[in-house]
C-alpha positions as CSV (number, residue, x, y, z in Angstrom):
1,X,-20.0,-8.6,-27.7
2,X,-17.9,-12.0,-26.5
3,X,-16.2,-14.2,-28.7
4,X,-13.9,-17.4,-28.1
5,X,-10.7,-16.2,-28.3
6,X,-8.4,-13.5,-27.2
7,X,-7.2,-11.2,-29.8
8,X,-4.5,-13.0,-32.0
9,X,-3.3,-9.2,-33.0
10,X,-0.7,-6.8,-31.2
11,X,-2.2,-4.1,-28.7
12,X,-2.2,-0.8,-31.1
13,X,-0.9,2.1,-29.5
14,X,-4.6,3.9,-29.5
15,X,-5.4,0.7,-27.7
16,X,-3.3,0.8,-25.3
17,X,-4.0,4.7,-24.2
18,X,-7.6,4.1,-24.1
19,X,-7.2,1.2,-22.0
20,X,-4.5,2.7,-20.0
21,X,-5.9,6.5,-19.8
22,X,-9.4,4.7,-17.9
23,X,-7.4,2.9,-15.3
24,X,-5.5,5.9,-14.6
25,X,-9.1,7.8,-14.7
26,X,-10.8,5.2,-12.3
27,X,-7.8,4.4,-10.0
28,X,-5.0,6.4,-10.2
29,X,-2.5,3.9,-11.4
30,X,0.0,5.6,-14.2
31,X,1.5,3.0,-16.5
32,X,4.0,4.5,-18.9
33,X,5.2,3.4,-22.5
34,X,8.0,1.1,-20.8
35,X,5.1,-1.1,-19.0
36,X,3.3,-1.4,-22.1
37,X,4.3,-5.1,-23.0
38,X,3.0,-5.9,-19.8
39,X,0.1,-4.1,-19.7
40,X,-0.6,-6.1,-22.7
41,X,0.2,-9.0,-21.9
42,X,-2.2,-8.8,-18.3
43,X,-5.3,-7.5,-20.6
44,X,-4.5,-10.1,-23.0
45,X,-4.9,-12.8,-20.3
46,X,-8.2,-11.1,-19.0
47,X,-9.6,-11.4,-22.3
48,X,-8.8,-15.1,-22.8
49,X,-10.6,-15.7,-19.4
50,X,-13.5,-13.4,-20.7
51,X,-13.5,-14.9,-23.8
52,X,-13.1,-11.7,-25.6
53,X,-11.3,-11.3,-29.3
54,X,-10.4,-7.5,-29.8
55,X,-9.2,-5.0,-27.4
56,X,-11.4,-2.4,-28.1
57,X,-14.3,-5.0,-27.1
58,X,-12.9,-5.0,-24.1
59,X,-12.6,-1.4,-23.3
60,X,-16.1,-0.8,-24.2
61,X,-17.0,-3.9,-21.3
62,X,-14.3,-1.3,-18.9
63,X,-16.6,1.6,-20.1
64,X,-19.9,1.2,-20.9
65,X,-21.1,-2.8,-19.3
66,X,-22.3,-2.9,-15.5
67,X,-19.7,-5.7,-15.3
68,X,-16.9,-3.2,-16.1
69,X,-16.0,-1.9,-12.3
70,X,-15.7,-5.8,-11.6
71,X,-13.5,-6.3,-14.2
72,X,-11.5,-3.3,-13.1
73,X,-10.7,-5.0,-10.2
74,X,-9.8,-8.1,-12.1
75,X,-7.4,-6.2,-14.3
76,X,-5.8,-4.1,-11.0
77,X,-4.9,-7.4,-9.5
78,X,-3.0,-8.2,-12.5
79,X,-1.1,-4.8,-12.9
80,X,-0.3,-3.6,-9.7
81,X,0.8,-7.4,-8.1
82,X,3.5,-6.3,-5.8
83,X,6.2,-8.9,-4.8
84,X,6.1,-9.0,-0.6
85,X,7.4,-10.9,2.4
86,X,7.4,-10.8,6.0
87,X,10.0,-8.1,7.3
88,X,11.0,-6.8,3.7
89,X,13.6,-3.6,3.8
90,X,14.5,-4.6,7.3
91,X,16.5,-1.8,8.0
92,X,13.5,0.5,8.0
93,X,11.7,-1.6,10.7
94,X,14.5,-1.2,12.9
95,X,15.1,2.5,12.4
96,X,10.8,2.2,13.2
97,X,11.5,0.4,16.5
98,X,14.6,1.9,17.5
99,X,13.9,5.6,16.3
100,X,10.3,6.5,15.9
101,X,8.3,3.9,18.1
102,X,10.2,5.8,21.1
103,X,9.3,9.4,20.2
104,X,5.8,7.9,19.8
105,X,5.5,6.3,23.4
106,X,6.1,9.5,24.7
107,X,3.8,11.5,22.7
108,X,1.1,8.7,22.9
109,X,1.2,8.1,26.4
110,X,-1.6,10.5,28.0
111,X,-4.1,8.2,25.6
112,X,-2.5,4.8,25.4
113,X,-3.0,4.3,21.9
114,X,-1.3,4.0,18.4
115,X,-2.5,3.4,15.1
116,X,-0.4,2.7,12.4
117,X,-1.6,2.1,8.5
118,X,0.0,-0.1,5.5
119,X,-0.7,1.7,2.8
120,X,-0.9,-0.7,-0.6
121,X,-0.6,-3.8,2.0
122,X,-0.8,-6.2,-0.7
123,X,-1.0,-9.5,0.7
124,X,-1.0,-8.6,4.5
125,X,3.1,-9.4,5.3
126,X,4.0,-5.9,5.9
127,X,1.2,-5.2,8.1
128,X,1.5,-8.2,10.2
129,X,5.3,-7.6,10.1
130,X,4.7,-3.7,11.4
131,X,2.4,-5.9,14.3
132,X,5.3,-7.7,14.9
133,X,7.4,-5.3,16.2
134,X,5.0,-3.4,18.0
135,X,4.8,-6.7,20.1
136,X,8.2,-7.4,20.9
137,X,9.3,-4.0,21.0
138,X,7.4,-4.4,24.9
139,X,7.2,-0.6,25.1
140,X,3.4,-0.8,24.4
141,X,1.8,-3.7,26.9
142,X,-1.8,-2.6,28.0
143,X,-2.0,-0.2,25.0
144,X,-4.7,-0.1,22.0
145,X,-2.5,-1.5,19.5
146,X,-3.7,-1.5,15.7
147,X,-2.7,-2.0,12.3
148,X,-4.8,-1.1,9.4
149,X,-4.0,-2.6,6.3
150,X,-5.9,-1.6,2.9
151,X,-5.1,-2.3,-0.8
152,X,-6.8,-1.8,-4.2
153,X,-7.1,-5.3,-4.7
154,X,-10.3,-7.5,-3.6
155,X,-8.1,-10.9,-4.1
156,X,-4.7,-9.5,-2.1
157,X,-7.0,-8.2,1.0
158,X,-8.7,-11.9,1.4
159,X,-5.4,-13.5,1.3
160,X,-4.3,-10.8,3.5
161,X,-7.2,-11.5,6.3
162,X,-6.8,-15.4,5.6
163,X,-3.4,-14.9,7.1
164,X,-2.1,-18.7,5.7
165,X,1.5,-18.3,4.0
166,X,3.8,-20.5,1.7
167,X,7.6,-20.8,2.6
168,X,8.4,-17.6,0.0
169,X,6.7,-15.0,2.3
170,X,9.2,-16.0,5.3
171,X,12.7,-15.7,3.6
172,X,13.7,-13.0,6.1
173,X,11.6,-14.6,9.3
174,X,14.1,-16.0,12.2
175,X,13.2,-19.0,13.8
176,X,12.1,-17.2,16.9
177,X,9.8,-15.1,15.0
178,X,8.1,-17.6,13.3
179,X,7.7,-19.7,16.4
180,X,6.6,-17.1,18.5
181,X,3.9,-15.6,16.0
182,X,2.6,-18.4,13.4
183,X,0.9,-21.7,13.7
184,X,2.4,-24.2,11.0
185,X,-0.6,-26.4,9.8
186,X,-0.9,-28.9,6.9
187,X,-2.4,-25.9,4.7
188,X,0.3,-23.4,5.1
189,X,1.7,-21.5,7.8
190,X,-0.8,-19.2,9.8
191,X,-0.5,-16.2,11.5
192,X,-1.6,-16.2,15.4
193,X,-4.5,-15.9,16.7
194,X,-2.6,-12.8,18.9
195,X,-1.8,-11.1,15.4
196,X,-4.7,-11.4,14.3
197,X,-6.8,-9.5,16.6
198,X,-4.3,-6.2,16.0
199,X,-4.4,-6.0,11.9
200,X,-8.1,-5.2,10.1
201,X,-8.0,-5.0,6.3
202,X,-10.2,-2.9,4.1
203,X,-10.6,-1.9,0.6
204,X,-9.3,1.5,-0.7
205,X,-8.6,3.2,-3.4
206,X,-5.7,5.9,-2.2
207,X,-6.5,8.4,-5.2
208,X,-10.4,8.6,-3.6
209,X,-9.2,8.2,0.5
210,X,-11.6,10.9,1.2
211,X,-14.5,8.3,0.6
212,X,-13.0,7.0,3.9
213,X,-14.0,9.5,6.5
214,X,-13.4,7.8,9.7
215,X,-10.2,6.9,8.3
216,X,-8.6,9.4,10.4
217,X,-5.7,10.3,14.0
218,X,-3.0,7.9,12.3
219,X,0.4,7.5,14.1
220,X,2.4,6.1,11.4
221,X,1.6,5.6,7.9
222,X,3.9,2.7,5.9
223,X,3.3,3.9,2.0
224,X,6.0,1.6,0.2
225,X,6.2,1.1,-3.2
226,X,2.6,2.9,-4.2
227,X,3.4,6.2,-4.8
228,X,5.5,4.7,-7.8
229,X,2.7,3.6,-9.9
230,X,1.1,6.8,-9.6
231,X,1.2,10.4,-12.1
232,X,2.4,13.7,-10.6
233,X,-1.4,14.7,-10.2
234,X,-2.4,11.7,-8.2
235,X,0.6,11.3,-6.2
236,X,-0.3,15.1,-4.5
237,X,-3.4,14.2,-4.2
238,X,-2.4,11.0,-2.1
239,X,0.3,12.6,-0.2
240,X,-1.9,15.3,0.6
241,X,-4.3,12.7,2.0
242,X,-2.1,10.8,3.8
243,X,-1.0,14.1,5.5
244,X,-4.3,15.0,6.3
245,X,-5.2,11.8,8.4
246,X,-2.0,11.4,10.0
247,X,-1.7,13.3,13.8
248,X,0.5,16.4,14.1
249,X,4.1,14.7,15.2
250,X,2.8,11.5,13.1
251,X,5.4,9.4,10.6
252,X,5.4,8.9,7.0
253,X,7.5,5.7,5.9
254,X,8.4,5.1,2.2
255,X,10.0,2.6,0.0
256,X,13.6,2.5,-0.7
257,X,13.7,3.7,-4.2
258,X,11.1,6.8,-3.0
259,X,11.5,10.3,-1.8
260,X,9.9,13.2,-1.1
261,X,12.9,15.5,-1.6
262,X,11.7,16.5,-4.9
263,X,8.2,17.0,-4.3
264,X,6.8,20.6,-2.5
265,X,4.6,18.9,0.1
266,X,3.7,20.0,4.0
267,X,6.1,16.8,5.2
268,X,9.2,17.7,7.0
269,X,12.3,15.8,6.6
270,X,13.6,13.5,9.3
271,X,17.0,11.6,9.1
272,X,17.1,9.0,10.8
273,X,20.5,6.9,11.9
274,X,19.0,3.8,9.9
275,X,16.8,5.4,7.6
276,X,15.1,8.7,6.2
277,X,11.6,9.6,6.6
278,X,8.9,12.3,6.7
279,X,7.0,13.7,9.3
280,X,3.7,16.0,10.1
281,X,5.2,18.5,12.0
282,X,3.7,18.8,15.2
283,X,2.2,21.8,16.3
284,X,2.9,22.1,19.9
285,X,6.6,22.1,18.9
286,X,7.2,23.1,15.4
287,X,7.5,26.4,13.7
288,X,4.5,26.6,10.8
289,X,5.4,24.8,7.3
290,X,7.0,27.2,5.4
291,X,7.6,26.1,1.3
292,X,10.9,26.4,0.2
293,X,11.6,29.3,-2.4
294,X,12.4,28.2,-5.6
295,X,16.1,29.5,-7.0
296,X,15.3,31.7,-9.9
């Protein structure tokens, strides 16, 4: 039933776990009690759009309405908006040129190929970023070169293949960089036509990635800043996938404020002079995965 107004009453807490506990259902996305003034205040804004007056009016459009996977989307873009610029956490994409692309250009050379995924891409910066260095790094001229680049949100993804950026996304470009790689234009600065042809963006959910089949013989996964909004359930679950579609000897890259170090997963730990980071071990070379005993 719509109305004219948002609701002029507080979220109740039954409110906000039903709401909550069917994004979590359909997406994976785990918001605790500490995002709940956000929460509210994103849901609030979809229901002014919608023209909706009570909360539980607009869970039963989430639930029961044949608008309700739409609106989904609507209400992920809101929660899970991530901040992102070109060449964010720097210091991993150097420890990836200087550290892993080498390993790979040895292991890749018999097929002349390399695939690398942004996992939660957002707006398209990191992915273009990760094309970047692949470029400049030379070590890969006359290879099949691509970036894949998937998010849960619809509006992120066309932004992300528009490839036009305002001034904010290029606070850690160089001059070189941006002259090299992007076209400025009256509407915003564009990325090449060059960059272009090596990133393809798609739509994924990471909680269902085994609805993406061909999805598969990765080199390097980028994962930074997802696993975060996930529970303990769902974050397996992804981990497990992103093992599973990674090559043996392939990379695993997280955010910052991430680690693996507490989770029991098939990863193997690699440090890195510049940065930490997880690895499928490869099978010519490694001994099987063997779980750590728990003390006790």
């Amino acid at each position: 039933m719509m109305h004219d107004s948002a609701p002029d009453t507080s979220m109740t807490a039954e409110e906000f776990r039903l709401i909550r506990d069917l994004v979590r259902e359909r997406s994976g996305l785990h918001f605790g009690e500490e995002t709940r003034y956000v929460f509210e205040r994103r849901v609030r804004e979809r229901c002014a759009a919608l023209g909706i007056s009570t909360f539980v009016d607009y869970y039963r459009l989430l639930r029961v309405d044949a608008k309700g996977e739409a609106e989904l989307q609507e209400l992920y873009d809101l929660l899970a908006t991530k901040e992102t610029y070109f060449f964010r956490e720097e210091y991993q994409l150097a420890a990836f040129r200087e550290e892993v692309l080498p390993v790979l250009l040895q292991e890749a050379a018999s097929r002349r190929r390399l695939s690398v995924w942004s996992a939660g891409c957002s707006t398209g910066e990191e992915a273009y970023s990760i094309a970047i260095v692949l470029v400049e790094s030379g070590m890969f001229d006359g290879w099949a070169l691509r970036v894949h680049g998937t998010d849960l949100s619809r509006r992120c993804l066309a932004a992300a293949r528009k490839g036009i950026y305002a001034e904010t996304s290029f606070r850690a470009t160089n001059e070189e960089r941006r002259r090299r790689f992007f076209v400025e234009r009256e509407d915003g600065t564009h990325v090449s036509e060059m960059l272009r042809g090596l990133c393809h963006f798609g739509l994924m959910n990471l909680v269902h990635m085994q609805r993406s089949p061909s999805f598969m013989q990765l080199d390097v996964v980028f994962c930074k800043n997802v696993l975060i909004y996930f529970d303990a359930e769902s974050r397996k679950r992804v981990l497990n996938g992103l093992y599973d579609r990674l090559r043996p000897g392939g990379y695993l890259l997280l955010g910052h404020s991430e680690s693996l170090l507490n989770e029991t997963t098939r990863f193997e730990v690699v440090h890195l002079k510049g940065d930490v980071v997880y690895r499928r071990p490869n099978t010519r070379s490694s001994p099987p995965y063997q779980p750590r005993k728990r003390a006790g």
